[in-house]
C-alpha positions in Angstrom: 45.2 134.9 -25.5 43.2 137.9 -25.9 39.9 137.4 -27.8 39.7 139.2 -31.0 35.7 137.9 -31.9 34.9 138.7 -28.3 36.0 142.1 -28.1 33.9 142.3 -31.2 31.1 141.2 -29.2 31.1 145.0 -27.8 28.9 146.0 -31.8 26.5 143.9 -30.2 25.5 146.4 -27.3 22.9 148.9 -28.0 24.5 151.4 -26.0 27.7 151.3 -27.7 26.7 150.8 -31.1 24.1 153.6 -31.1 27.8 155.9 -29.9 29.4 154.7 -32.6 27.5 155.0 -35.0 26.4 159.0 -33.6 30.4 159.6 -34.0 31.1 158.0 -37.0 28.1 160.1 -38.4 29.5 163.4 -36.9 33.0 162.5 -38.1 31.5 162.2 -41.4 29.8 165.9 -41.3 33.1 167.2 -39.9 35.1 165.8 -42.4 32.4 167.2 -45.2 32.8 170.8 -43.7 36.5 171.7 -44.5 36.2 171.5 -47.9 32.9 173.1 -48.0 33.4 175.7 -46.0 36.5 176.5 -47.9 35.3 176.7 -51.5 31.5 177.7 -50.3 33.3 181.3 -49.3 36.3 181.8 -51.5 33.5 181.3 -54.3 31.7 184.2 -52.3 31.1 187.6 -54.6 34.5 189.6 -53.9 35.5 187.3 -51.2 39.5 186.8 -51.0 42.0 184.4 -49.2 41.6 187.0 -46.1 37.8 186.2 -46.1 38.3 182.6 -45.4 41.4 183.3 -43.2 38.7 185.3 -41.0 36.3 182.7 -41.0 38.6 179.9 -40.2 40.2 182.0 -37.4 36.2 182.7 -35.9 36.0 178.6 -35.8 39.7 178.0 -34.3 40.0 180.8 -31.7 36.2 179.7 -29.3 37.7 175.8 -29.9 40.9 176.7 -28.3 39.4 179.0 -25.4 36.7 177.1 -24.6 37.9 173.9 -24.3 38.9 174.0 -20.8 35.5 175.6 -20.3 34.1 172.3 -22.2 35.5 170.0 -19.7 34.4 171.5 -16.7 30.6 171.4 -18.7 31.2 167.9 -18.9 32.6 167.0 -15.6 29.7 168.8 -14.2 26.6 167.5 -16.1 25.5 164.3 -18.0 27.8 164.0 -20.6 25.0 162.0 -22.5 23.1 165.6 -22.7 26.4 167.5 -22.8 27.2 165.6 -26.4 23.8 166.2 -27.6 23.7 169.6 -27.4 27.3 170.1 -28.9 26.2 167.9 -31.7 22.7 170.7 -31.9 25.6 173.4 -31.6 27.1 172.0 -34.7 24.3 171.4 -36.4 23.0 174.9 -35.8 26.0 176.6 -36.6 26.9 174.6 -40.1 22.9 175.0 -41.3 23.3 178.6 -40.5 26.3 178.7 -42.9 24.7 177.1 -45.4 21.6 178.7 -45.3 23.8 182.4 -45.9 25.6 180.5 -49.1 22.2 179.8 -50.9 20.4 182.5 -49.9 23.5 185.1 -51.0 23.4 186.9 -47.3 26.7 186.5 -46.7 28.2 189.7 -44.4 31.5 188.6 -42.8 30.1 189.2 -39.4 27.5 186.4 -39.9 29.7 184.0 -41.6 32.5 184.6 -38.6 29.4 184.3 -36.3 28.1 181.0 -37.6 31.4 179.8 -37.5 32.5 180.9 -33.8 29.3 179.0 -32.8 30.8 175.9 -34.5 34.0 175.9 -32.6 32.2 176.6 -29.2 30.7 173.2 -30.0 33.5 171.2 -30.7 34.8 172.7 -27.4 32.2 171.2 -25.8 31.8 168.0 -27.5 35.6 166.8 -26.9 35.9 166.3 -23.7 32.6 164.7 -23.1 33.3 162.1 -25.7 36.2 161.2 -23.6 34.3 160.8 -20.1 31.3 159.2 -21.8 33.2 156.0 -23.2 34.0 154.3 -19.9 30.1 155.0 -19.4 29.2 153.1 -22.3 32.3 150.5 -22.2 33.2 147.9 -19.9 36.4 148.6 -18.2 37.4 145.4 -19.7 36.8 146.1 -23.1 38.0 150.5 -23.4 40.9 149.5 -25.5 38.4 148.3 -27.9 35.8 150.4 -27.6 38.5 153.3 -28.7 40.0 151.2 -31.4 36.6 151.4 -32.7 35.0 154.8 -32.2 38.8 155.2 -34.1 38.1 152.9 -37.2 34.8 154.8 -38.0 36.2 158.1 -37.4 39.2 157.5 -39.6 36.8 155.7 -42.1 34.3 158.8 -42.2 37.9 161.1 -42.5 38.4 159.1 -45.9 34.9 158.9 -47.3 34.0 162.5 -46.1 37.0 164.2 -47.6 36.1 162.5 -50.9 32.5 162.3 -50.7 32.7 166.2 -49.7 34.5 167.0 -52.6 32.4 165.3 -54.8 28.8 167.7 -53.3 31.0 170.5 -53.8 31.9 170.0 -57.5 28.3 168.8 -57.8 25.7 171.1 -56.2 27.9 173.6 -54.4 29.5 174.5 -50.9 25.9 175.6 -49.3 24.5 172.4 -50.3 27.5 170.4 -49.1 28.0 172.4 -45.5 23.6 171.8 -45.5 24.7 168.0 -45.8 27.4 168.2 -42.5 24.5 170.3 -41.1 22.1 167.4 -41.1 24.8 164.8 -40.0 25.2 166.5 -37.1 21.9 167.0 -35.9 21.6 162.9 -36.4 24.3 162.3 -34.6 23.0 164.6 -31.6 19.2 162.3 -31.9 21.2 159.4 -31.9 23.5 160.5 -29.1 20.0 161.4 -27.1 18.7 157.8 -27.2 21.6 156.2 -25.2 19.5 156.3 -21.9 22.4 156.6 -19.6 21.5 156.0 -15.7 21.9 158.7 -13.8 24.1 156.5 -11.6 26.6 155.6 -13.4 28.4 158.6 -12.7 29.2 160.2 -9.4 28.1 163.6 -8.9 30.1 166.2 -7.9 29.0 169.0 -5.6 28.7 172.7 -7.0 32.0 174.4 -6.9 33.0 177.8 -9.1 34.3 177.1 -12.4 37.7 178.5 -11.6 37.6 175.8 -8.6 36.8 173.0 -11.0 39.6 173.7 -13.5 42.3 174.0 -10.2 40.8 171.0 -9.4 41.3 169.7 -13.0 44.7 170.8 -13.4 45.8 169.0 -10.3 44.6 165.8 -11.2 46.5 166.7 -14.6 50.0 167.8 -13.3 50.0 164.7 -10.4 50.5 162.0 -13.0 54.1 162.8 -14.2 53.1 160.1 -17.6 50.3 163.0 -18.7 52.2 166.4 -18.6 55.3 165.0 -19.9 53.6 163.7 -22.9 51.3 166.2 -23.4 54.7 168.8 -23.1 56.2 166.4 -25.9 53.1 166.7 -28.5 53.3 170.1 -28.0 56.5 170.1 -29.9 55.4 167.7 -31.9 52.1 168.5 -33.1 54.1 172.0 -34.2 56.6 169.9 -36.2 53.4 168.2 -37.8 51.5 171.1 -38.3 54.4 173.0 -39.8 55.3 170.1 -42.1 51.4 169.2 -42.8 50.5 172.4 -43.8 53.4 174.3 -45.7 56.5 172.1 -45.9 55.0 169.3 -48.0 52.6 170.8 -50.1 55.5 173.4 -50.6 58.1 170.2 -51.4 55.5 168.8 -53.8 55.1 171.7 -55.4 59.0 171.6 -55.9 60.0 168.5 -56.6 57.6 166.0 -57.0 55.0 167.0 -59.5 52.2 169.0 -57.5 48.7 168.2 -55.9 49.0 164.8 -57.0 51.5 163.6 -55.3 50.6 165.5 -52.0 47.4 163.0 -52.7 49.3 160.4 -52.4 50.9 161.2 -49.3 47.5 162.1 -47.9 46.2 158.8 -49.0 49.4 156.7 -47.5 48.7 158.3 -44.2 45.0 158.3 -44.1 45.1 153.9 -44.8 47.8 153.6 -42.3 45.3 155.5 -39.7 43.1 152.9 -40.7 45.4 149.9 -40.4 46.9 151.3 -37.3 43.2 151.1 -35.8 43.1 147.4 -36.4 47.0 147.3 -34.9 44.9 148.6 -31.9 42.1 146.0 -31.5 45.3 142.8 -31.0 48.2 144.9 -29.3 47.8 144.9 -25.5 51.3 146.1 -24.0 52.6 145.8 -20.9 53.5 149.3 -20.3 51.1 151.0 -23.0 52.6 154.7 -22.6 56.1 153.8 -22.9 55.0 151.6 -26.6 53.3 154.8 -27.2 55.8 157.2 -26.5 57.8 154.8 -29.0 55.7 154.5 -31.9 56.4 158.6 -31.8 59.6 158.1 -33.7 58.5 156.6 -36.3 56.4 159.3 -37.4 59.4 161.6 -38.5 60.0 159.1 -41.3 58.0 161.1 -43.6 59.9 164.7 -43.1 63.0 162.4 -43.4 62.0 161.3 -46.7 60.8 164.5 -47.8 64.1 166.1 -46.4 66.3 163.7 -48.3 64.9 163.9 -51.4 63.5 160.4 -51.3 61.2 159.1 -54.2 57.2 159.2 -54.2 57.1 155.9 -53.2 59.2 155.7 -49.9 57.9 159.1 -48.9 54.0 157.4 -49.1 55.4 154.4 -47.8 56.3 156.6 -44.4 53.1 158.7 -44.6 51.5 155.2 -44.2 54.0 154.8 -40.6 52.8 157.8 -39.6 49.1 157.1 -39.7 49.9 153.5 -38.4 52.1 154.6 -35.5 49.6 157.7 -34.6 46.6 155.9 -34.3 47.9 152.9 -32.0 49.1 156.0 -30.2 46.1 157.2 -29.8 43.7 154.4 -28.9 46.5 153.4 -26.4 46.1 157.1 -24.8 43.0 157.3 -24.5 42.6 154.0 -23.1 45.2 154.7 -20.2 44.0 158.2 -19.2 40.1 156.4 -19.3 41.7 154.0 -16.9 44.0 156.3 -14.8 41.9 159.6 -14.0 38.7 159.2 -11.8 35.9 159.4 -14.0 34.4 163.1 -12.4 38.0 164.9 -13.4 38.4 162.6 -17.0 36.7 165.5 -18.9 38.7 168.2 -17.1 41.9 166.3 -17.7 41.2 165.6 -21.4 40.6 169.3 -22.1 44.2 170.0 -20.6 45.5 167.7 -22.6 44.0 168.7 -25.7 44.8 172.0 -25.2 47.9 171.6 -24.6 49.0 169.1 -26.8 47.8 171.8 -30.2 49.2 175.2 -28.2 51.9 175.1 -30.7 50.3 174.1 -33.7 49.6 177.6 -35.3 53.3 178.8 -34.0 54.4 176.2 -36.6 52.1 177.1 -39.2 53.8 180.8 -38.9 57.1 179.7 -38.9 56.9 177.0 -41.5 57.6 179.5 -44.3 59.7 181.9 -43.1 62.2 178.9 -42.2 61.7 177.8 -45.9 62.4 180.7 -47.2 65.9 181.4 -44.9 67.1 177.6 -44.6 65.0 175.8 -47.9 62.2 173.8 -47.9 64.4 170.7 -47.5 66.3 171.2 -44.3 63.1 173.1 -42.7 61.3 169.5 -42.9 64.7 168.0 -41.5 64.3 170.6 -38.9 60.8 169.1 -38.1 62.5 165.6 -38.0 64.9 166.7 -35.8 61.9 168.2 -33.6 59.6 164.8 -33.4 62.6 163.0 -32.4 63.9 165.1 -29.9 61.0 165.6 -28.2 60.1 162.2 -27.8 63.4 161.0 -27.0 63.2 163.6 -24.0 59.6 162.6 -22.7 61.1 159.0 -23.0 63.8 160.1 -20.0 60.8 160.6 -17.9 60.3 157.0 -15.4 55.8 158.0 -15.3 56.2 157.3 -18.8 58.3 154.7 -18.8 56.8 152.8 -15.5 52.9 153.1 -15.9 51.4 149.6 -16.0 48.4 148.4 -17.6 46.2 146.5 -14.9 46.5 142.6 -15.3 43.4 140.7 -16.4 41.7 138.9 -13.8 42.4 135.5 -14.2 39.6 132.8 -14.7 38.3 130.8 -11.8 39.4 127.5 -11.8 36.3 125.0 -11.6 35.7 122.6 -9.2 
């Protein structure tokens, strides 16, 4: 039987516990920015919806074109130093934008400046976090090492969104996005004292960058299991983001009494991330895409609910799936691609993925409210049902995903 204390053994190394703690400490800062960010410039002299809308868009755009930049970056050079100087990048680029909310020198150009630098970071910072785990983990032990990195990063997503709030009310949004500022750059020292070998990762000779990311791509499109599910969470992710972002806050504001109970729903979802975490740290399938692909249909329980007309409770009850199912999703994943892809292409592949896995998130975003307005609010989040199940009922059809096997553990050697 699998070892539950022993696995926990893995806190115990210095190496992994100083990564943990540098991502639980940046996922803390990330989750502090959002809500600074947001009230820090709508609170801005003159500043209007379309101000923040700028802003955001300066962040979101360098993430998303830089990210398969980002993984040939991290393919290419230690991804120790790589992380560090994404987490600097953040740092820089959030103290920046505080700095311009107290001081009052605030032109949009600056703001949308400060912000672009930001999203070049977390370009950068993504796909290296993925290589460096099997660096810093024992092949043996990735599962848990994700399940993990997971349960701080969902932890900090809780505490951060509330703790944010809370610096917001108190001393402001340039005080608060100072605070995500300083997390940052702690995570970076922290990240700079893991004292990684230089041989504990292959190195690659110098090839053009367009040379690396054919190179990536192939090692991306060869494993049926990745594109497949990466095509499916395209879909997906733009049911999600369309039902996420306008649907339910839209259907709260309906029918179910406002902020409040969009709050719950939040809250159902972001315990069940948490619980789904510790789902992570026992479960050890068999075939650990195929459970993955799976634990997808679940997750259109709460546009279901929503869809139906269910009560508060159910409809928290199936936010709470969602965050379950999505993070044993996850740390399974992650833990198969860590496993699967040689470690000098992981950071290339991971960038593919990520990019295409969100490619259709702001489509969704755009068509969220025209579809509410022409079919209702109602059968639009049936229509993002409809989407989460199809898609995954398709990438289910696919024999990668439904074939893949995770490696047996060794077993012991029998004494004489």
């Amino acid at each position: 039987m699998h070892s539950f204390l022993g696995d926990l053994g893995l806190l115990r190394d210095r190496r992994f516990s100083l990564l943990l703690t540098a991502r639980t400490i940046s996922m803390l800062g990330s989750s502090f920015a959002p809500v600074a960010l947001a009230f820090g410039v709508l609170n801005l002299p003159g500043a209007t919806a379309t101000t923040l809308s700028v802003v955001l868009t300066a962040q979101s755009l360098p993430m998303i074109l830089f990210m398969l930049i980002g993984g040939v970056i991290a393919d290419r050079l230690p991804r120790q130093r790589v992380m560090m100087a994404g987490e600097f990048l953040l740092a820089t680029g959030y103290l920046g934008l505080a700095v311009m909310l107290l001081t009052g020198w605030t032109p949009l150009g600056a703001l949308a400046a400060a912000a672009a630098l930001a999203g070049v970071a977390s370009a950068v910072t993504y796909p290296a976090l993925t290589g460096i785990i099997p660096e810093v983990v024992p092949a043996d032990r990735l599962q848990t090492g994700n399940a993990l990195l997971g349960l701080g990063a969902n932890a900090s997503r809780v505490a951060g969104a509330v703790l944010g709030g809370a610096t917001v009310v108190l001393f402001g949004g340039g005080w608060a996005l100072a605070v995500s500022g300083a997390m940052f750059a702690v995570a970076g020292l922290l990240i700079a004292n893991l004292r990684l070998t230089p041989g504990e990762r292959a190195r690659q000779e110098a090839h053009s960058v367009l040379a690396d990311l054919r190179d990536g791509w192939r090692e991306f499109r060869s494993r049926q299991w990745i594109w497949v599910v990466v095509a499916q969470f395209s879909l997906l992710v733009m049911a999600v983001q369309a039902g996420h972002g306008v649907l339910g806050p839209l259907m709260a504001k309906e029918s179910l009494g406002g902020p409040a109970a969009w709050s719950a729903f939040l809250t159902g979802e972001a315990v069940g991330t948490i619980v789904g975490v510790l789902v992570s740290l026992r479960v050890r399938p068999r075939r650990p895409i195929l459970v993955a692909v799976l634990l997808c249909l679940p997750t259109a329980l709460p546009y279901v609910t929503l869809g139906v007309g269910a009560p508060l409770w159910a409809i928290v009850g199936a936010a709470f799936v969602l965050g379950v199912c999505f993070d044993v999703f996850g740390v399974l994943w992650q833990t198969t691609m860590q496993r699967e892809v040689p470690p000098e292409a992981l950071s290339r592949v991971s960038s593919y993925d990520v990019l295409g896995s969100l490619m259709f998130g702001p489509i969704g975003l755009l068509l969220a409210g025209p579809a509410a307005a022409v079919f209702g609010t109602q059968q639009a989040l049936l229509g993002c049902a409809a989407l989460v199940l199809l898609s995954t009922l398709a990438a289910l059809l696919s024999p990668g995903v439904r074939n893949l096997r995770a490696p047996q553990p060794a077993a012991p050697v029998a004494q004489a």
